[in-house]
N, C-alpha and C positions, 0 to 999 in steps of 0.2 A: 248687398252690393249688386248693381246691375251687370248685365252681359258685359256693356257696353264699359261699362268700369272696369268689370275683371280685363276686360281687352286691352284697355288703355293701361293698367295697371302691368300687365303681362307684359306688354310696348317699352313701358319706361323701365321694366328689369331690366329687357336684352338690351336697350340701350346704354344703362348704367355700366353692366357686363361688360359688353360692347368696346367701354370709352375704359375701361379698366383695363381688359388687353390692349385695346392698343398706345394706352401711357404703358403700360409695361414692357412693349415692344419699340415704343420710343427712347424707353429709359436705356434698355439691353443695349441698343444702337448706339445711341450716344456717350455711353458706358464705354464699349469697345472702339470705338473711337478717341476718347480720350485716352483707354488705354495702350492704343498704338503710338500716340504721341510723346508720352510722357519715356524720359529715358532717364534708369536708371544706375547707379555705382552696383558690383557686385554684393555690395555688403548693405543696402538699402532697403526695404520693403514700402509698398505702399497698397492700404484698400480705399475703394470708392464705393460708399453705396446710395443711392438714387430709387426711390419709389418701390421699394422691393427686389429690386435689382441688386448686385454687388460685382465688380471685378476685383481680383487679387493679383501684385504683381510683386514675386520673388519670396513670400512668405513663406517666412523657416522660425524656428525658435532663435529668442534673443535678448538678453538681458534684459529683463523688464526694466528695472532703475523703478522709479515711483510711478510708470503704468500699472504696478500691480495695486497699486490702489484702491481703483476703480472694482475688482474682484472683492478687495473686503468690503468697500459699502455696496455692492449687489447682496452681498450675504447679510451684512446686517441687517438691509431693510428686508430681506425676504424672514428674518429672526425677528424684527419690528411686528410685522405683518402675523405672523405667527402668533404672537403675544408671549413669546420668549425674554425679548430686552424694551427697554421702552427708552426712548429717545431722551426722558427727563430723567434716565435712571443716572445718580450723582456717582461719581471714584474721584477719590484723592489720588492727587501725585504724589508719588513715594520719589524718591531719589535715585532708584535704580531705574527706574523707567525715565529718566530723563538721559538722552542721547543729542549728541553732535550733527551736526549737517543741517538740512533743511528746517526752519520751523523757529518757535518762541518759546513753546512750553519750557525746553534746557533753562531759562532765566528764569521760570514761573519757581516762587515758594513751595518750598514741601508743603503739605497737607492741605496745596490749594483744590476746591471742590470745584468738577469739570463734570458737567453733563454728556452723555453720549451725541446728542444736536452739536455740542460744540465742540466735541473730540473729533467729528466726521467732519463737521466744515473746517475746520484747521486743518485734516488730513488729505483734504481736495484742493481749496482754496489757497494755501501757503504751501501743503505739502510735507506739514511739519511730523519730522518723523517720531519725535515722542509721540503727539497725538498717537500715530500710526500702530506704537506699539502696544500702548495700552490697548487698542482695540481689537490687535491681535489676541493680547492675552485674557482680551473680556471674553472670543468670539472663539477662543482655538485654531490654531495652524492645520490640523486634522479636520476638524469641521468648514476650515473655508476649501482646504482642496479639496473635501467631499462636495461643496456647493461646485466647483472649477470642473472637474470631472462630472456632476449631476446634469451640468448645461453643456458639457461636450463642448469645452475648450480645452484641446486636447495638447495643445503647445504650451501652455501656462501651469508655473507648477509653483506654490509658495514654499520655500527651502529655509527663508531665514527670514530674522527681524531686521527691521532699521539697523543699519551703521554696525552690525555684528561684523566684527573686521576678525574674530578668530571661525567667522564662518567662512566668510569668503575665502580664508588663507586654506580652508580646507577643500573646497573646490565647491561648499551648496550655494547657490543660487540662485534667486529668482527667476523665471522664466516666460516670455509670454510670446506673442507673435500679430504680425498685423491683421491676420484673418480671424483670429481671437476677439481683440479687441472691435476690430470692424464689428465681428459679428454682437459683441458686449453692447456697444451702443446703436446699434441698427434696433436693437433689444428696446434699449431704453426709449429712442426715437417710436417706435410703435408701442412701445408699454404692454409687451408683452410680459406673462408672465410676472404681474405687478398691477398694485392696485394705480389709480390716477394720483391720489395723495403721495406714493411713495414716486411715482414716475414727476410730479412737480417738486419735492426735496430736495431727490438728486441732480433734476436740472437747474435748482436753485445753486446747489453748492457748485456743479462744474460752470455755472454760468456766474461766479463768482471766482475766479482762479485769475491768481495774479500775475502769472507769468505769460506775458503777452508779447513776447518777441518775436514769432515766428507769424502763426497763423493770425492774430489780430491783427499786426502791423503790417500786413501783405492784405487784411480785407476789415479795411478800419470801420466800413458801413455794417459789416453782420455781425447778427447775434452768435456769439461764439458757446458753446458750452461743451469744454474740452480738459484735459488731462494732460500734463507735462512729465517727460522724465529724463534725468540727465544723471550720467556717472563718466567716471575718464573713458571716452572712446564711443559715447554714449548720449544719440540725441533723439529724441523720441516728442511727436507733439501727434493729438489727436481727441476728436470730438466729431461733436454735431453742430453743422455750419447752418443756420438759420437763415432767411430770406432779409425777415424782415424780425421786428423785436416780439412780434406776437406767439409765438412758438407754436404756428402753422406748419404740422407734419409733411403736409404737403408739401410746402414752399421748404423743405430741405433737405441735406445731403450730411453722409459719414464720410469724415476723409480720415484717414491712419496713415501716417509718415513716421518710420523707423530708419535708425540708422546705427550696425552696431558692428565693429569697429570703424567710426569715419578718420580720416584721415586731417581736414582742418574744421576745427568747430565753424570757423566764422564761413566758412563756404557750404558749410553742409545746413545753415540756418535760411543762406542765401538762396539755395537749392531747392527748400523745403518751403520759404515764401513765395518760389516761381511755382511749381508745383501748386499751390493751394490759390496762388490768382488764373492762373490757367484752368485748373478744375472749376473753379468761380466762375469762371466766365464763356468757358463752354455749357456749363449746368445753364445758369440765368441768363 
């Protein structure tokens, strides 16, 4: 390589540099600005994060509902990746693992044969809390807060299974927070921490989730890939908000909207789609 190359070569780093800080000083600005705007209930959280940037606003611990999730398939796939469990590895539904509330498997026949691929998208995608348990119990409740506590998500604590109603009457459970999660899929968004294959699965599976009340229906044109959680008092939506459908890192943003204890569900969904067209439309 010539002088004349190293020079020009040398040119285009600081430039690169250069345009890297100051998207990220555009980001920081834009960031704090939205987060002056936005006003929220005492009992609300919300994160924003933008090009490596992030604001948090009100986050404390809070009844996860099915945002804790999103924690057990980080673990599995970092247990995929490992060559620990394999996504084709087959479990029969037993009868005791089938649980109420969210989901289909509760209908499915005993001794039906379910893949971990299809345990996890049922557990993202629908939310269905058998899914969910069985792959607590393939994955260990000790080994996923080992993963919880390893990534220093320090608000998030797994306590119980699906639908454990003599757990909650004891006072465990689940726990997470909007800086948690922000930081969970800010994760996933860079693929940190993860190979490319396991960061396109799980934006397969969140980018397949069916509950679309809040954040879709307030931004009908983006690619959404997000997680939902709801229990009495309890409205929780949050993901990674895409530009456009090509899942251009660039072109997007992590919003996290919690809410825990709200006061009327239908005004706090209301809330939570002003919030997510506002953040839309300051970003883009």
């Amino acid at each position: 390589m010539s002088t004349s190359e190293i020079a020009s070569s040398d040119q285009n780093d600081v430039h690169t540099y250069g345009d890297a800080v100051e998207d990220k000083q555009k980001a920081r600005q834009k960031l704090s600005q939205i987060s002056d705007s936005i006003q929220l209930a005492p009992y609300e959280s919300v994160y924003i994060g933008y090009h490596g940037e992030s604001v948090v606003k009100q986050s404390k611990p809070m009844r996860a509902a099915s945002m804790i999730k999103v924690y057990i398939l980080g673990y599995l796939f970092e247990e995929v990746e490992a060559g620990r469990i394999s996504l084709d590895e087959t479990i029969l539904l037993q009868r005791s693992d089938q649980v109420g509330g969210a989901g289909i498997l509760s209908g499915y026949s005993v001794g039906t044969a379910l893949t971990i691929d299809e345990l996890a998208k049922l557990m993202i995608t629908i939310s269905d809390n058998t899914a969910t348990n069985i792959l607590i119990h393939r994955l260990g409740i000790e080994n996923i807060n080992t993963y919880i506590v390893k990534h220093r998500y320090a608000d998030t604590k797994l306590q119980r299974n699906m639908m454990d109603l003599t757990a909650i009457e004891e006072g465990r459970e689940n726990y997470t927070s909007a800086k948690d999660l922000g930081t969970w899929f800010m994760n996933l968004l860079d693929g940190k921490n993860m190979s490319g294959a396991s960061r396109e699965k799980m934006l397969t599976y969140l980018l397949g989730q069916t509950d679309t009340e809040t954040f879709n229906e307030a931004l009908p044109n983006r690619s959404i890939a997000h997680k939902t959680g709801e229990l009495g008092g309890v409205y929780h939506d949050g993901g990674i908000i895409f530009q456009n459908h090509d899942g251009n890192k660039e072109n997007a943003y992590v919003l996290i909207t919690l809410s825990d204890p709200y006061q009327l569900r239908g005004a706090e969904i209301y809330h939570f789609r002003n919030i997510a067209a506002y953040v839309d439309d300051s970003i883009f």
